[in-house]
ZAMARGU-4260 file (C-alpha; in steps of 0.2 Angstrom, whole numbers, plus 5000, padded with zeros to 4 digits):
<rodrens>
0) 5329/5678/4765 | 5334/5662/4771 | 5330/5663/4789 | 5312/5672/4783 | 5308/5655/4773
5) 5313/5644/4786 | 5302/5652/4797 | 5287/5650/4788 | 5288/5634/4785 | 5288/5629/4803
10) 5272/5641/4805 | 5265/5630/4792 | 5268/5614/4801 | 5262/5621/4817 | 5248/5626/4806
15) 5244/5607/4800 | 5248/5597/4815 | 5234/5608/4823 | 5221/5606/4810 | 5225/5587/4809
20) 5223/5586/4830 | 5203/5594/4824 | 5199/5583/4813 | 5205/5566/4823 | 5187/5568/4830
25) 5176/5553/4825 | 5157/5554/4819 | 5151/5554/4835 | 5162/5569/4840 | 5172/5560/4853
30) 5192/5560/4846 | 5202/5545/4843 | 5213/5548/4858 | 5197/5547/4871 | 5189/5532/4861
35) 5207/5522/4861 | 5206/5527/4880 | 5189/5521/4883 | 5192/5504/4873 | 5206/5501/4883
40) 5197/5503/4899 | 5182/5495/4894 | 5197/5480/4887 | 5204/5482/4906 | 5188/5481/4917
45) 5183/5466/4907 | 5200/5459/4911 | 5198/5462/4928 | 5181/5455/4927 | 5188/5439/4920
50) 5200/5437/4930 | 5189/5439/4947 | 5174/5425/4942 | 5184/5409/4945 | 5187/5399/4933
55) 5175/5384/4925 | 5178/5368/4932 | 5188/5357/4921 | 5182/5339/4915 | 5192/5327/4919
60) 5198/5311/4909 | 5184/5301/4912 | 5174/5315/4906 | 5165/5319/4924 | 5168/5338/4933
65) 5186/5340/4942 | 5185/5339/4962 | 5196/5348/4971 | 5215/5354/4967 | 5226/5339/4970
70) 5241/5345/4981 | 5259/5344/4973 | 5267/5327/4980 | 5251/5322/4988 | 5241/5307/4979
75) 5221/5312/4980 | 5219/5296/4991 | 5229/5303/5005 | 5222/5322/5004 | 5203/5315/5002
80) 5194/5302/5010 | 5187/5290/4998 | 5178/5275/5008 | 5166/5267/5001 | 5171/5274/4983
85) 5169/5260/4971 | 5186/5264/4960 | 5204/5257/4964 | 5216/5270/4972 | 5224/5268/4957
90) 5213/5274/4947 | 5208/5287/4958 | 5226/5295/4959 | 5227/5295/4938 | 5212/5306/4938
95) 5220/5319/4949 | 5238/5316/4941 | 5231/5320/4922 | 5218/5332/4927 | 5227/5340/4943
100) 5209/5338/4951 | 5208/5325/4963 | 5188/5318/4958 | 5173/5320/4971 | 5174/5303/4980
105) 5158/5292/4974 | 5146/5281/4983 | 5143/5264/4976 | 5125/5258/4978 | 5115/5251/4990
110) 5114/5231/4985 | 5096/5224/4987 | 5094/5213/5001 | 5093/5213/5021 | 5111/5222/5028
115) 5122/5207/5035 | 5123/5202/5052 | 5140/5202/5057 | 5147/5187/5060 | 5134/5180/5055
120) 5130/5171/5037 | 5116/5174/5025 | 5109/5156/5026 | 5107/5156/5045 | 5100/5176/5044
125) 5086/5172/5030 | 5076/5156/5023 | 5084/5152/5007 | 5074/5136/5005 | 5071/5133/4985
130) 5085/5147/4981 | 5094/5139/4966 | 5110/5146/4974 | 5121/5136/4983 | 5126/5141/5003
135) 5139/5146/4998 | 5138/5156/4984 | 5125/5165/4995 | 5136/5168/5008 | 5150/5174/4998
140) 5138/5187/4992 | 5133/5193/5009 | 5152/5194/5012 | 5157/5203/4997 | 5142/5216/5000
145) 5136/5219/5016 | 5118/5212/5009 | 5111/5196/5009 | 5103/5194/4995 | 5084/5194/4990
150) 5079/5174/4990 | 5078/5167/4974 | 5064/5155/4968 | 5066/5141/4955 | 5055/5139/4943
155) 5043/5125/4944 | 5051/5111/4934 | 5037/5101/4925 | 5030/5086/4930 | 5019/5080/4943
160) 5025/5084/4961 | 5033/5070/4972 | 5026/5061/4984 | 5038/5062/5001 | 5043/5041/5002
165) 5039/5037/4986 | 5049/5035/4970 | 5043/5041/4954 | 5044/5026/4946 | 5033/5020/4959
170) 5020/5034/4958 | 5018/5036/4939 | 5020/5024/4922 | 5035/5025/4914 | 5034/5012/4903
175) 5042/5016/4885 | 5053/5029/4895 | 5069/5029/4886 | 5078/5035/4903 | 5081/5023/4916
180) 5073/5023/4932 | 5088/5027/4942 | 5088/5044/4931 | 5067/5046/4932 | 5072/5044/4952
185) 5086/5055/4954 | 5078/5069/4943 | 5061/5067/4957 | 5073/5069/4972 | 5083/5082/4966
190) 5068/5094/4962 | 5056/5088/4969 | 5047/5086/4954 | 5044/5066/4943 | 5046/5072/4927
195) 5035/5068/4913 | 5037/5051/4906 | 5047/5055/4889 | 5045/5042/4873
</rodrens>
């Protein structure tokens, strides 16, 4: 009687197991099993997928997009060239050690101006006569840039033009003038200008 029992209630939970593995089927009549499968695969292509489009460039401190991996050991000055690029080396070589990107080197611009001759300075390469500049703050431009540049007029001081060989006290009244005429005379040679007589 024992024995007979026993087997029945094995049939029993044969019995359940099968009718639980029907109803696993979902609304759509695809079972758990074969969704789970297909979610998995669909979870494993776009995996793959991901994993095969390269990744986005990464910004880098200053905020611009990463160049090219920096090599391990290798500062990104001496793995790119970087001529002309207007940043220290320094600064250059923190980029690629924080991002591990060395930058795209950048171009600094074109000064405005007529390229420098070499060897030869700006003053003796373009007439700078009435530049406010002096020589040699023109030069050192030229120098610094590669450009010598654009000539600069003054503007026109007020008061009548000087006569050439005559002083200004010579060639308009400045009687009342507060200024002495050493001053009056030394404003007209120096810009070419008498100025007007001041009360």
């Amino acid at each position: 009687m024992l024995v007979r029992k026993k087997k029945i209630s094995m049939f029993t939970l044969v019995a359940v197991a099968a009718g639980l593995a029907l109803t696993a089927c979902d609304n759509n009549g695809t079972d758990s099993a074969s969704s789970s499968q297909a979610g998995s695969s669909s979870s494993s292509s776009s995996s793959s997928s991901s994993a095969q489009s390269p990744a986005p460039a990464s910004k880098s401190a200053k905020g611009g997009t990463s160049g090219t991996s920096a090599k391990s050991g290798v500062s990104c000055t001496n793995q790119i060239n970087y001529a002309g690029d207007p940043r220290s080396n320094a600064e250059i070589n923190s980029i690629g050690a924080d991002t591990g990107h060395c930058p795209a080197p950048e171009k600094k611009s074109t000064p405005a101006g007529a390229p420098a001759k070499s060897g030869v300075s700006c003053t003796n390469q373009i007439n700078y006569a009435g530049d406010p500049r002096s020589n040699a703050e023109i030069n050192s431009i030229g120098a610094d840039t590669g450009h010598c540049p654009a000539p600069e007029k003054k503007s026109t001081p007020a008061g009548t033009p000087a006569k050439s060989g005559v002083s200004c006290t010579n060639q308009i009244n400045y009687a009342g003038d507060s200024r002495s005429n050493a001053e009056i005379n030394s404003i007209g040679a120096d810009t070419g200008y008498c100025p007007p007589v001041k009360h």
